[in-house]
Biotite code that builds the C-alpha atoms (Angstrom):
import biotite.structure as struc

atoms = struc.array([
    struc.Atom([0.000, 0.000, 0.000], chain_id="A", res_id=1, res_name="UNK", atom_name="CA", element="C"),
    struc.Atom([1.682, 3.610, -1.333], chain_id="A", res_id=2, res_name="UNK", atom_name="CA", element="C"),
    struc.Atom([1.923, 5.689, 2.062], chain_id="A", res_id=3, res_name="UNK", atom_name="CA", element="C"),
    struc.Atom([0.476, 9.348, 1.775], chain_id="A", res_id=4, res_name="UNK", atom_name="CA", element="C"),
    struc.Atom([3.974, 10.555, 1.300], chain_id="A", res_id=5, res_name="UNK", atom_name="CA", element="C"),
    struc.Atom([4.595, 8.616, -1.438], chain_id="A", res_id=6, res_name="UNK", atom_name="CA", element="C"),
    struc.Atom([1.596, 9.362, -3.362], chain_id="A", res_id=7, res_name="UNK", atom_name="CA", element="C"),
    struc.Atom([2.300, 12.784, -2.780], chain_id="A", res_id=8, res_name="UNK", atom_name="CA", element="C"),
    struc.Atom([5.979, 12.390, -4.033], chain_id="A", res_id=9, res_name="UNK", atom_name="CA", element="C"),
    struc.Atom([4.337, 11.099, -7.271], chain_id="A", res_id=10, res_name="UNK", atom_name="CA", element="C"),
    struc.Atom([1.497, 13.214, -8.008], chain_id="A", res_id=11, res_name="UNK", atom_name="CA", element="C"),
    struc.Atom([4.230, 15.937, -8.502], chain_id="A", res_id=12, res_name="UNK", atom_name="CA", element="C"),
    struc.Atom([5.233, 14.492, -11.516], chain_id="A", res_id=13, res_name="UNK", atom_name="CA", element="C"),
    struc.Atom([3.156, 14.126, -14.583], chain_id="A", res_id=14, res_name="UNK", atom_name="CA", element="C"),
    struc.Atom([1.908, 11.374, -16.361], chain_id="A", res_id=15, res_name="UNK", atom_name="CA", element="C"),
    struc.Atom([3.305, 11.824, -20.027], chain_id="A", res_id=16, res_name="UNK", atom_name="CA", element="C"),
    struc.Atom([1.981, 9.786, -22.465], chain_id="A", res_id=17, res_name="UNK", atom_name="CA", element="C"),
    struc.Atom([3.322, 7.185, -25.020], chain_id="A", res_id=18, res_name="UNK", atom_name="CA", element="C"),
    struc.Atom([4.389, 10.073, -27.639], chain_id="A", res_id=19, res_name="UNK", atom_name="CA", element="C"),
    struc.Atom([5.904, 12.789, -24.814], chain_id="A", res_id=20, res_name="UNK", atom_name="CA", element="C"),
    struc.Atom([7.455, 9.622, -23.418], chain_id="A", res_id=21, res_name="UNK", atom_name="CA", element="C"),
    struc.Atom([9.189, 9.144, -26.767], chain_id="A", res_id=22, res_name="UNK", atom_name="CA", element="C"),
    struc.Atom([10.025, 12.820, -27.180], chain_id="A", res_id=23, res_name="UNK", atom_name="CA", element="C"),
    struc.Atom([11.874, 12.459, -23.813], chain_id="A", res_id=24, res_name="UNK", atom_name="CA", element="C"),
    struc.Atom([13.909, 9.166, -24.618], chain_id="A", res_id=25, res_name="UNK", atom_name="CA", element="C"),
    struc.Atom([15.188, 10.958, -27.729], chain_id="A", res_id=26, res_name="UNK", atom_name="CA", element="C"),
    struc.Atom([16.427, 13.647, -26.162], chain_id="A", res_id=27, res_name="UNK", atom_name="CA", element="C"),
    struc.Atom([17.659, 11.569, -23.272], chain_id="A", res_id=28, res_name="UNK", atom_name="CA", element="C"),
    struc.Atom([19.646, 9.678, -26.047], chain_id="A", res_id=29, res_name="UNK", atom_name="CA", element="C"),
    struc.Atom([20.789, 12.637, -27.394], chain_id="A", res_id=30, res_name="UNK", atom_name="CA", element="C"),
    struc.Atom([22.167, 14.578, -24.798], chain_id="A", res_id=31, res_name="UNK", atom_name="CA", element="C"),
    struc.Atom([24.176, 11.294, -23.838], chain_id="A", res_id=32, res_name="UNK", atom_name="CA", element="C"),
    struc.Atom([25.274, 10.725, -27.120], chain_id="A", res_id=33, res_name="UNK", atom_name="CA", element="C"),
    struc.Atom([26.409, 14.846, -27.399], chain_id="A", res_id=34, res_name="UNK", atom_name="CA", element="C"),
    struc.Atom([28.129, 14.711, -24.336], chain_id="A", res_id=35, res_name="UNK", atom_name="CA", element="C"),
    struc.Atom([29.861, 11.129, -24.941], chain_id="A", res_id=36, res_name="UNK", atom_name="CA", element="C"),
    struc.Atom([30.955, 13.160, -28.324], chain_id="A", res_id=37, res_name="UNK", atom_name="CA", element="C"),
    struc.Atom([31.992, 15.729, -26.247], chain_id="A", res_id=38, res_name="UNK", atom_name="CA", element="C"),
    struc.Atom([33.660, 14.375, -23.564], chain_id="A", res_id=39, res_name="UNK", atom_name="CA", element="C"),
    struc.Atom([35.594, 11.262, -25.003], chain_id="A", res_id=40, res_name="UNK", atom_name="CA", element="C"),
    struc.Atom([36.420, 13.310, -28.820], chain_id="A", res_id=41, res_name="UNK", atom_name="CA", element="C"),
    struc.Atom([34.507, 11.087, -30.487], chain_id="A", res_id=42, res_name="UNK", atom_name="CA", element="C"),
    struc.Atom([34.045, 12.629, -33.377], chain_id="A", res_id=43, res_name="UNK", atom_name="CA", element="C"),
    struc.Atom([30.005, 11.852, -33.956], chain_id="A", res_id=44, res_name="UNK", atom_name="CA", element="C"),
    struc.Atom([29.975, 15.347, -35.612], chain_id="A", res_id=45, res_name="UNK", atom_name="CA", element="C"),
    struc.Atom([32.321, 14.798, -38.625], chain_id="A", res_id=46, res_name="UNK", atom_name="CA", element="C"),
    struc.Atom([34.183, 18.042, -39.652], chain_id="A", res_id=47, res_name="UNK", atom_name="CA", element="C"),
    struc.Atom([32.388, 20.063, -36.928], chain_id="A", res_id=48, res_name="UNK", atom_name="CA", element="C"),
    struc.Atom([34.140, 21.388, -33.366], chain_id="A", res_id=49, res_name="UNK", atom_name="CA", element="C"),
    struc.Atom([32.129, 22.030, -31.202], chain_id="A", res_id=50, res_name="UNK", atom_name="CA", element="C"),
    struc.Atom([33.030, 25.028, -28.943], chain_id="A", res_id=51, res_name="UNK", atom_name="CA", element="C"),
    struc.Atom([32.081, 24.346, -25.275], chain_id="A", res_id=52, res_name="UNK", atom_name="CA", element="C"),
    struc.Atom([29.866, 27.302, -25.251], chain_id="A", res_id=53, res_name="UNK", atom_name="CA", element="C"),
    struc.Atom([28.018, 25.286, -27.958], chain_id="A", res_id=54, res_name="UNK", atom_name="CA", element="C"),
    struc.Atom([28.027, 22.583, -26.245], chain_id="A", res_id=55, res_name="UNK", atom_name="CA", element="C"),
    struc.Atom([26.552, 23.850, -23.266], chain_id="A", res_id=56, res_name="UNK", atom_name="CA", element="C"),
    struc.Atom([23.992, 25.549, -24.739], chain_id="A", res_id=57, res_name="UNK", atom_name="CA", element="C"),
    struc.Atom([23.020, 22.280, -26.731], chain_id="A", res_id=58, res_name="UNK", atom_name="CA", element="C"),
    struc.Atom([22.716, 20.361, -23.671], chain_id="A", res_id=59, res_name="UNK", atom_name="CA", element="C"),
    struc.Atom([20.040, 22.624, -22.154], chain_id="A", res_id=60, res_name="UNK", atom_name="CA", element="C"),
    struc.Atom([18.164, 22.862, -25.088], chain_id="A", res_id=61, res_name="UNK", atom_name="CA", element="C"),
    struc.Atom([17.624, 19.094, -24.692], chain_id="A", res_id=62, res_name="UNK", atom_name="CA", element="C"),
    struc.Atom([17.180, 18.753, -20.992], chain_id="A", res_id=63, res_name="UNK", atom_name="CA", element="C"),
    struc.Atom([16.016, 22.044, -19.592], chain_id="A", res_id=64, res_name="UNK", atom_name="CA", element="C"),
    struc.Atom([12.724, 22.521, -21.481], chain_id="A", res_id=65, res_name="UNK", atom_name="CA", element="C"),
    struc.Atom([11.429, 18.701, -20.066], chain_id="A", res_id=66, res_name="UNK", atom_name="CA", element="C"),
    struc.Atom([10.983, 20.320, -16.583], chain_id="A", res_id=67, res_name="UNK", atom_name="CA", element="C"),
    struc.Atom([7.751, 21.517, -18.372], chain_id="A", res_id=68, res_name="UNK", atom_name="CA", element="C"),
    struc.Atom([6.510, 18.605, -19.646], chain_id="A", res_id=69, res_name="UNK", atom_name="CA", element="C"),
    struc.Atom([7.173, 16.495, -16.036], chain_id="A", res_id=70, res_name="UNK", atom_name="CA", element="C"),
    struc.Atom([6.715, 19.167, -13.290], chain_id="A", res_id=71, res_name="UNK", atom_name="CA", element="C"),
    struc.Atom([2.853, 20.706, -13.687], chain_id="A", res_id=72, res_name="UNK", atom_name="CA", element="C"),
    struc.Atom([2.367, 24.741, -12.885], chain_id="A", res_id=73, res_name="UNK", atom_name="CA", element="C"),
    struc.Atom([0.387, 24.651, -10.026], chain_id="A", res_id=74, res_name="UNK", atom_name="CA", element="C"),
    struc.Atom([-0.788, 22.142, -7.496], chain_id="A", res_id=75, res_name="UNK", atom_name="CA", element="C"),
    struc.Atom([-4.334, 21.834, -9.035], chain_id="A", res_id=76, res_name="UNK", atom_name="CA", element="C"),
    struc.Atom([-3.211, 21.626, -12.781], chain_id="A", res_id=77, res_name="UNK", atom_name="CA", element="C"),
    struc.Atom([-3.514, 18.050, -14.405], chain_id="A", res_id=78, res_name="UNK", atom_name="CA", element="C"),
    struc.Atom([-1.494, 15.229, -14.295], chain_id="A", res_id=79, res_name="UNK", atom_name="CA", element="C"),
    struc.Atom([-2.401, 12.971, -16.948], chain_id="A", res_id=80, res_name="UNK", atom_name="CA", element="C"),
    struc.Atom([-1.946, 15.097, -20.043], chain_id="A", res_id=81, res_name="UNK", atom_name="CA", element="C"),
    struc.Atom([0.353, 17.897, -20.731], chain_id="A", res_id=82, res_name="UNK", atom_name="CA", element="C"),
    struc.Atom([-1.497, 21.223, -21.675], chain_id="A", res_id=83, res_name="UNK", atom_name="CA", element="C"),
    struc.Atom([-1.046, 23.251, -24.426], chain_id="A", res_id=84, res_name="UNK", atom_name="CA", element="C"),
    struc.Atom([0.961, 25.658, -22.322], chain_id="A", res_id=85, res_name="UNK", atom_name="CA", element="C"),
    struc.Atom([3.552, 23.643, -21.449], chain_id="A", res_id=86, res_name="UNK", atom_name="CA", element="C"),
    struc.Atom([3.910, 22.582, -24.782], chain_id="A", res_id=87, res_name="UNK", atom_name="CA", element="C"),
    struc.Atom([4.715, 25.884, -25.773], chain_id="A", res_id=88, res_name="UNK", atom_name="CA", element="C"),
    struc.Atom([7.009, 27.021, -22.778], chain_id="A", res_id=89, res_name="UNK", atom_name="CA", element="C"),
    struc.Atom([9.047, 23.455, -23.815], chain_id="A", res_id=90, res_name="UNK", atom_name="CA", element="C"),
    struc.Atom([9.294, 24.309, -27.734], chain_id="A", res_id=91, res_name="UNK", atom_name="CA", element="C"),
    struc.Atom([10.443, 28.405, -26.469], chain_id="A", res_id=92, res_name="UNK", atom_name="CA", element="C"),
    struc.Atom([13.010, 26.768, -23.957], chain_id="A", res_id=93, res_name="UNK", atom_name="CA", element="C"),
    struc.Atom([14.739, 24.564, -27.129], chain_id="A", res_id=94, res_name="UNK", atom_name="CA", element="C"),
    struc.Atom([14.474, 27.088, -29.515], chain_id="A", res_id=95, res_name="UNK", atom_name="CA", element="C"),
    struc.Atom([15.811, 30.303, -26.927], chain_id="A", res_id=96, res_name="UNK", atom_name="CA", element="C"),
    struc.Atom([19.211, 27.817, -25.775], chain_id="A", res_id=97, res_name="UNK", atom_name="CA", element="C"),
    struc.Atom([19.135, 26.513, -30.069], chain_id="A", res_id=98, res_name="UNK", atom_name="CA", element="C"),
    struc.Atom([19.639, 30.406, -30.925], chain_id="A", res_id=99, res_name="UNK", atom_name="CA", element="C"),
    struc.Atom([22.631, 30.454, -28.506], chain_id="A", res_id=100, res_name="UNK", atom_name="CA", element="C"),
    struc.Atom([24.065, 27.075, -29.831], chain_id="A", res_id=101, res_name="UNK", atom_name="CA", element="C"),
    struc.Atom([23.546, 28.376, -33.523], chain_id="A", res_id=102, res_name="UNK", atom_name="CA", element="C"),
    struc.Atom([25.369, 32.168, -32.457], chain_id="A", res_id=103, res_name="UNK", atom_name="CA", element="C"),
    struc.Atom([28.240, 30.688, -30.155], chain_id="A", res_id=104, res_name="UNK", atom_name="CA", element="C"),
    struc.Atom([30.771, 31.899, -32.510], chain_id="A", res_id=105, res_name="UNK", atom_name="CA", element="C"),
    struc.Atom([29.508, 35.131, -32.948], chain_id="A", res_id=106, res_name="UNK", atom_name="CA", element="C"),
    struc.Atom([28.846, 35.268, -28.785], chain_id="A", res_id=107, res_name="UNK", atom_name="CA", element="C"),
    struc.Atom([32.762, 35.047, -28.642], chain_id="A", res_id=108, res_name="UNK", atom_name="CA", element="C"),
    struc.Atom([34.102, 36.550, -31.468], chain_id="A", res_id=109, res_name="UNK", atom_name="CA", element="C"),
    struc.Atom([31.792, 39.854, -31.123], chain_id="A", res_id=110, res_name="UNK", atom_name="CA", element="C"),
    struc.Atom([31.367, 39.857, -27.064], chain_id="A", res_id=111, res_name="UNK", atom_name="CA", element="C"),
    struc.Atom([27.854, 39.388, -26.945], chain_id="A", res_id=112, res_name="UNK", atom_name="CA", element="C"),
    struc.Atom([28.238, 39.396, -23.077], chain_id="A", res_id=113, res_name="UNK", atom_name="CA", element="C"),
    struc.Atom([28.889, 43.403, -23.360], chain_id="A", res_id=114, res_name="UNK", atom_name="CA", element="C"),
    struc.Atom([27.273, 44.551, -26.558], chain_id="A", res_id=115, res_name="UNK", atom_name="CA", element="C"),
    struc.Atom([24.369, 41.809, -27.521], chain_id="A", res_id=116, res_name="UNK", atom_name="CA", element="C"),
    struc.Atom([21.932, 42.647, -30.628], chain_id="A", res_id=117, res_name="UNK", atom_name="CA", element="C"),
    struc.Atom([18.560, 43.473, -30.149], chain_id="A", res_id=118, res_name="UNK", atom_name="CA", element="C"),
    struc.Atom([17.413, 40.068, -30.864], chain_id="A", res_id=119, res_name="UNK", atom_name="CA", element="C"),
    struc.Atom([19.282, 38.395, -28.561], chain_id="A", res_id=120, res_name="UNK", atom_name="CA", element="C"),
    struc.Atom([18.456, 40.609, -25.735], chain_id="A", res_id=121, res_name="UNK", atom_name="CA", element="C"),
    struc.Atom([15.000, 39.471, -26.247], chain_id="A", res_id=122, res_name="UNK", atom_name="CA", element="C"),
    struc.Atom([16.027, 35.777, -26.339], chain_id="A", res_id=123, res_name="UNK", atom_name="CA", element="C"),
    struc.Atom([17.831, 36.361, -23.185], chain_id="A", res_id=124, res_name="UNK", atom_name="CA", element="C"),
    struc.Atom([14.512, 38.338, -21.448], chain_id="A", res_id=125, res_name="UNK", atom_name="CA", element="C"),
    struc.Atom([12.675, 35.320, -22.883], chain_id="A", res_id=126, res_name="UNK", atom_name="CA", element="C"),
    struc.Atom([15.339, 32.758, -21.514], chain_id="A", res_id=127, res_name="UNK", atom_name="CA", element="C"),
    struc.Atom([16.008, 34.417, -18.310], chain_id="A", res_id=128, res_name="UNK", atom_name="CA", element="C"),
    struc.Atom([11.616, 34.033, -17.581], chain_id="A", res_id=129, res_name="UNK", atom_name="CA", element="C"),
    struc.Atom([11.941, 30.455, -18.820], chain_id="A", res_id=130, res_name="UNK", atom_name="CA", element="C"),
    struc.Atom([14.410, 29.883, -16.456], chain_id="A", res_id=131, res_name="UNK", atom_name="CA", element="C"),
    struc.Atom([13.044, 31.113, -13.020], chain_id="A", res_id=132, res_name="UNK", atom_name="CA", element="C"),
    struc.Atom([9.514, 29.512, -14.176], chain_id="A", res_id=133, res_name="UNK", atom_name="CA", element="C"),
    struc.Atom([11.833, 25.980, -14.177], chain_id="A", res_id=134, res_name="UNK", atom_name="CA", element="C"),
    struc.Atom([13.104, 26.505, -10.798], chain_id="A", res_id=135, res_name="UNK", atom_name="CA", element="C"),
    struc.Atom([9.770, 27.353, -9.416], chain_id="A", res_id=136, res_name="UNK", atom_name="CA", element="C"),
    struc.Atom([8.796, 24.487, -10.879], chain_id="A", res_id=137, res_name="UNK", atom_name="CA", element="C"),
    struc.Atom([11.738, 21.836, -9.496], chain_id="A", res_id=138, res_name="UNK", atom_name="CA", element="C"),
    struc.Atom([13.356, 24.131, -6.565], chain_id="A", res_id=139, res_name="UNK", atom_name="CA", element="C"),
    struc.Atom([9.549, 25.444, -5.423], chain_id="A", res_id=140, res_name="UNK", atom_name="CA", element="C"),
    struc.Atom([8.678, 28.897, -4.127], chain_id="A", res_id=141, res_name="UNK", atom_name="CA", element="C"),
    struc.Atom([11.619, 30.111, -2.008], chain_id="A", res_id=142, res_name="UNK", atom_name="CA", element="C"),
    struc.Atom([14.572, 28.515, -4.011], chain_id="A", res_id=143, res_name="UNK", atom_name="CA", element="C"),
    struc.Atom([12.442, 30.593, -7.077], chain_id="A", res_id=144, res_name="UNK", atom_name="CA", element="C"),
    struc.Atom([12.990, 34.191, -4.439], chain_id="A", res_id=145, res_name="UNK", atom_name="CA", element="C"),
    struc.Atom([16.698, 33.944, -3.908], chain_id="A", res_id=146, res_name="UNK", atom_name="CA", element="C"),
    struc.Atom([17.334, 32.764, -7.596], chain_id="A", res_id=147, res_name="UNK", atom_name="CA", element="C"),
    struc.Atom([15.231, 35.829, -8.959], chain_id="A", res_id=148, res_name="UNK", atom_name="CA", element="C"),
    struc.Atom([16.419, 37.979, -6.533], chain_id="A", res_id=149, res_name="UNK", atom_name="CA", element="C"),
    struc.Atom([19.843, 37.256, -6.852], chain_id="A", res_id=150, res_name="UNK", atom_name="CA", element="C"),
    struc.Atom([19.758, 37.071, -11.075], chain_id="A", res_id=151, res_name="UNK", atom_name="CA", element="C"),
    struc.Atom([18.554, 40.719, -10.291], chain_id="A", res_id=152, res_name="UNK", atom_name="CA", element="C"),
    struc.Atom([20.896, 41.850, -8.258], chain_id="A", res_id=153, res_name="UNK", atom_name="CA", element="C"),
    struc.Atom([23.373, 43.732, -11.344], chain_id="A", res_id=154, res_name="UNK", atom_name="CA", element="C"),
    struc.Atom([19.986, 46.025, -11.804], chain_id="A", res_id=155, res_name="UNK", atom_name="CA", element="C"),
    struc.Atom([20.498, 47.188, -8.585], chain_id="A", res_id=156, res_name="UNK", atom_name="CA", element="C"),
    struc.Atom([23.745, 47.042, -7.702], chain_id="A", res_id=157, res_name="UNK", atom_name="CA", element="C"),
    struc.Atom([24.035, 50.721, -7.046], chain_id="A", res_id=158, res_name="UNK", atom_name="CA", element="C"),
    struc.Atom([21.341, 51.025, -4.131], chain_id="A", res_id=159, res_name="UNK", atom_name="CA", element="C"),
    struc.Atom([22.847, 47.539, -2.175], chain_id="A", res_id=160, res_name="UNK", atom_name="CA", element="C"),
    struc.Atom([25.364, 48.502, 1.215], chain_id="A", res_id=161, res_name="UNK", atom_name="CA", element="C"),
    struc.Atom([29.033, 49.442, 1.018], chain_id="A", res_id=162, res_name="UNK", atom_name="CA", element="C"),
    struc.Atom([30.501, 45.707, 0.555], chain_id="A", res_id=163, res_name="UNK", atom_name="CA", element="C"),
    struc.Atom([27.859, 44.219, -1.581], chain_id="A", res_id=164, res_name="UNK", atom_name="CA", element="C"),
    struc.Atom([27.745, 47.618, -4.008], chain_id="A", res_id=165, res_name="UNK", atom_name="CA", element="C"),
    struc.Atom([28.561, 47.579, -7.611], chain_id="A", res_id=166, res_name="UNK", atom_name="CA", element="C"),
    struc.Atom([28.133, 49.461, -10.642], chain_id="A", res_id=167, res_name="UNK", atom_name="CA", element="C"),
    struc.Atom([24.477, 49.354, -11.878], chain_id="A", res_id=168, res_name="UNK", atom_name="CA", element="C"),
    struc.Atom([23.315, 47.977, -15.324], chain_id="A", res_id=169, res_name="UNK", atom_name="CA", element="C"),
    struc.Atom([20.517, 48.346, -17.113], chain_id="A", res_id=170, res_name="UNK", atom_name="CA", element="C"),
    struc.Atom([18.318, 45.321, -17.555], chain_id="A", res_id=171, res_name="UNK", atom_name="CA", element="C"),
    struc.Atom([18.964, 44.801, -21.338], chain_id="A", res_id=172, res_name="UNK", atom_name="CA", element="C"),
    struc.Atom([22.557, 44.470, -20.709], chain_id="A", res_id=173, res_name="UNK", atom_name="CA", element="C"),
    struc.Atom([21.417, 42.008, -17.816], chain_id="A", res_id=174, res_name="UNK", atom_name="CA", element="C"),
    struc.Atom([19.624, 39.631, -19.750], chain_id="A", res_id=175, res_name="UNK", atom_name="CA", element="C"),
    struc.Atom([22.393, 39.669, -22.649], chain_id="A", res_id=176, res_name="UNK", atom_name="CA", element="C"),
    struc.Atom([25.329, 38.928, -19.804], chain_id="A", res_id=177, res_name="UNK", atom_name="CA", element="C"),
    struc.Atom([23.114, 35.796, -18.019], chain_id="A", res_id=178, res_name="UNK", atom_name="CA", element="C"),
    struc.Atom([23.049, 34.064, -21.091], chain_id="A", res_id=179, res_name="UNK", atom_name="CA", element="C"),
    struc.Atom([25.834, 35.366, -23.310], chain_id="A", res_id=180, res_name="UNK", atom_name="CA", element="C"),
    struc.Atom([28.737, 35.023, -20.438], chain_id="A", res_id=181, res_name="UNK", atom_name="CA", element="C"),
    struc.Atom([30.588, 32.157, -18.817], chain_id="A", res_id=182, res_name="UNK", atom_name="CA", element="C"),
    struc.Atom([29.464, 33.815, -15.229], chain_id="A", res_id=183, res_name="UNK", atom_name="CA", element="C"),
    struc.Atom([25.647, 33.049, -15.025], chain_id="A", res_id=184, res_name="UNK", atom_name="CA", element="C"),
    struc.Atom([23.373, 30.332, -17.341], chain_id="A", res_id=185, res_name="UNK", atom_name="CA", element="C"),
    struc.Atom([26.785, 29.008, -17.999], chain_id="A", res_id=186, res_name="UNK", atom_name="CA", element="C"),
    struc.Atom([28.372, 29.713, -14.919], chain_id="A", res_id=187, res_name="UNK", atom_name="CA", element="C"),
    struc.Atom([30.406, 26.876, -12.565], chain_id="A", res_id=188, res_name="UNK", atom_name="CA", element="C"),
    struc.Atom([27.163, 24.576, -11.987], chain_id="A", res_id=189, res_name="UNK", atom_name="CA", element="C"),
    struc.Atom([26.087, 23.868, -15.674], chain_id="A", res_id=190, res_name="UNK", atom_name="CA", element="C"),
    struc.Atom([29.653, 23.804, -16.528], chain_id="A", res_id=191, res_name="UNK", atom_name="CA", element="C"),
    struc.Atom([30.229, 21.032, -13.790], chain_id="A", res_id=192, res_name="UNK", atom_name="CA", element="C"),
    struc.Atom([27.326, 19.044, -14.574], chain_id="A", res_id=193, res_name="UNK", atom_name="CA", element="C"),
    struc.Atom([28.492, 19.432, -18.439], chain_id="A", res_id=194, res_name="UNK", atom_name="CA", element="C"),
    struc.Atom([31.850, 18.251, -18.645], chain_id="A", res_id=195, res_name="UNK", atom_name="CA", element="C"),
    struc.Atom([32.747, 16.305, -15.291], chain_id="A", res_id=196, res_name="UNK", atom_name="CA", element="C"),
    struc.Atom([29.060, 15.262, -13.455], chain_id="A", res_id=197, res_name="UNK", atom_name="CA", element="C"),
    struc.Atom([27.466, 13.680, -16.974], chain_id="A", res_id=198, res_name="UNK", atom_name="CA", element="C"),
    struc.Atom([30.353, 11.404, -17.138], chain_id="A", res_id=199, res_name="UNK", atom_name="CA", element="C"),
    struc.Atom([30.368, 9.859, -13.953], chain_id="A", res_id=200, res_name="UNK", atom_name="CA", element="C"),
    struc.Atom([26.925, 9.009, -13.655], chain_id="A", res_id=201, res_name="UNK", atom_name="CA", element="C"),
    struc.Atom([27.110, 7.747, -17.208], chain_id="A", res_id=202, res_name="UNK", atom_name="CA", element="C"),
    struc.Atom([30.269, 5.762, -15.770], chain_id="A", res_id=203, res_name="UNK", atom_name="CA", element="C"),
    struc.Atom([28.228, 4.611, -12.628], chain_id="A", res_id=204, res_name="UNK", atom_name="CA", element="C"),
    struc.Atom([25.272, 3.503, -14.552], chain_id="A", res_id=205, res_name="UNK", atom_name="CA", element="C"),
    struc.Atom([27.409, 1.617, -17.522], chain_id="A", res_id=206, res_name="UNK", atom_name="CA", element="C"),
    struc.Atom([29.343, -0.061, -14.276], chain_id="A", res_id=207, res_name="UNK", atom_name="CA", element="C"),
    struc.Atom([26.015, -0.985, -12.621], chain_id="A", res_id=208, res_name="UNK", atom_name="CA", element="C"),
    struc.Atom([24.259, -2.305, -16.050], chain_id="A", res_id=209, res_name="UNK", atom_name="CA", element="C"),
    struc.Atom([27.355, -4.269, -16.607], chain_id="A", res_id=210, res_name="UNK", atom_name="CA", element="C"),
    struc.Atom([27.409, -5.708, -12.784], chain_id="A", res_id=211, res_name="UNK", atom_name="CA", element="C"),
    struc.Atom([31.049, -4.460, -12.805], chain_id="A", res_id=212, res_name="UNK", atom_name="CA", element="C"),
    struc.Atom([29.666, -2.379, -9.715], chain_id="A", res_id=213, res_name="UNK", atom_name="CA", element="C"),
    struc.Atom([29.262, -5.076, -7.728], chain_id="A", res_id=214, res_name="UNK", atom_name="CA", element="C"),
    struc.Atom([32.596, -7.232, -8.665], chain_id="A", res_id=215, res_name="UNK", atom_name="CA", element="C"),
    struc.Atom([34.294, -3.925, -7.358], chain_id="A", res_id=216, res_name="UNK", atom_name="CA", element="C"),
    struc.Atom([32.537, -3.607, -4.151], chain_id="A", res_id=217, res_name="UNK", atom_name="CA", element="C"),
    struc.Atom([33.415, -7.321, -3.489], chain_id="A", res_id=218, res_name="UNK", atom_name="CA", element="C"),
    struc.Atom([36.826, -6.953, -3.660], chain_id="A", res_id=219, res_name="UNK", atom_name="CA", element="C"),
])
């Protein structure tokens, strides 16, 4: 018999169904095999180097947009289909971190992170929403205050005390710098999970699958 705890752990999750399951194993498969192509030089992409920015950016388009599709809005909103609007907020989370993959040559070579064009400060405002709606979703409510707050913070970096003040910036040039720099979207933890975490647990699970997991702990 499931506990009320446990039914309560599920329920937060949503039901996909047969085709949304698909959708996920595919991009499951393909963020493995990108990183595997990544990590070991495979060479999967034949005559194409990927820069790591690229990379990066490529990985969340595949795994950041499924928060939508598994974690429901609210507490009351269904479970056994995914609505229209979640739909949508997953096909704007691929295509906002696709435009970054498909400009991470001109992000370097024309410092985006400083001067960004117009349409990629938009895809940055749009990213940057997209972003704090996912960790409300997975983190919940307060983890969702300190991220915003804190993503914020350059805006007003004026009006803060004596050791926490900083020059201001306006908020276009805020959006641009979250997603075009190596200090926020791409910052330490999705670098991390990118090029070191994705390995090992791809390393644990191929150990594990093989029973190699348990010949080591034996010895």
């Amino acid at each position: 018999m499931n506990t009320p705890a446990a039914e309560g752990s599920e329920s937060r999750h949503r039901r996909l169904s047969a085709p949304w399951r698909g959708l996920i194993a595919a991009t499951g498969l393909a963020a493995i095999g990108l990183a595997l192509n990544k990590i070991l030089n495979l060479g999967f992409l034949l005559g194409v180097t990927l820069l790591d920015n690229a990379y990066l950016y490529l990985l969340c388009a595949l795994l950041v947009g499924t928060v939508f599709l598994f974690l429901p809005a609210t507490a009351r909103a269904r479970r056994d289909a995914v609505p229209w609007y979640d739909a949508l907020l997953y096909m704007l989370s691929v295509a906002v971190f696709a435009y970054f993959a498909f400009n991470a040559h001109r992000i370097l070579s024309e410092a985006w992170e400083f001067m960004a064009p117009t349409v990629a400060v938009a895809v940055s405002g749009l990213g940057w929403l997209l972003l704090l709606e996912a960790t409300r979703r997975a983190g919940g409510t307060a983890v969702f205050v300190v991220v915003a707050l804190i993503s914020l913070y350059p805006i007003f970096a004026g009006q803060m005390p004596g050791p926490i003040a900083g020059l201001p910036q306006p908020f276009h040039t805020t959006a641009a710098y979250h997603f075009t720099s190596s200090e926020s979207v791409l910052g330490i933890p999705t670098r991390a999970f990118g090029e070191l975490v994705i390995g090992f647990v791809m390393f644990g699970a191929v150990l594990q699958y093989t029973g190699a997991a348990t010949f080591f702990n034996n010895i």
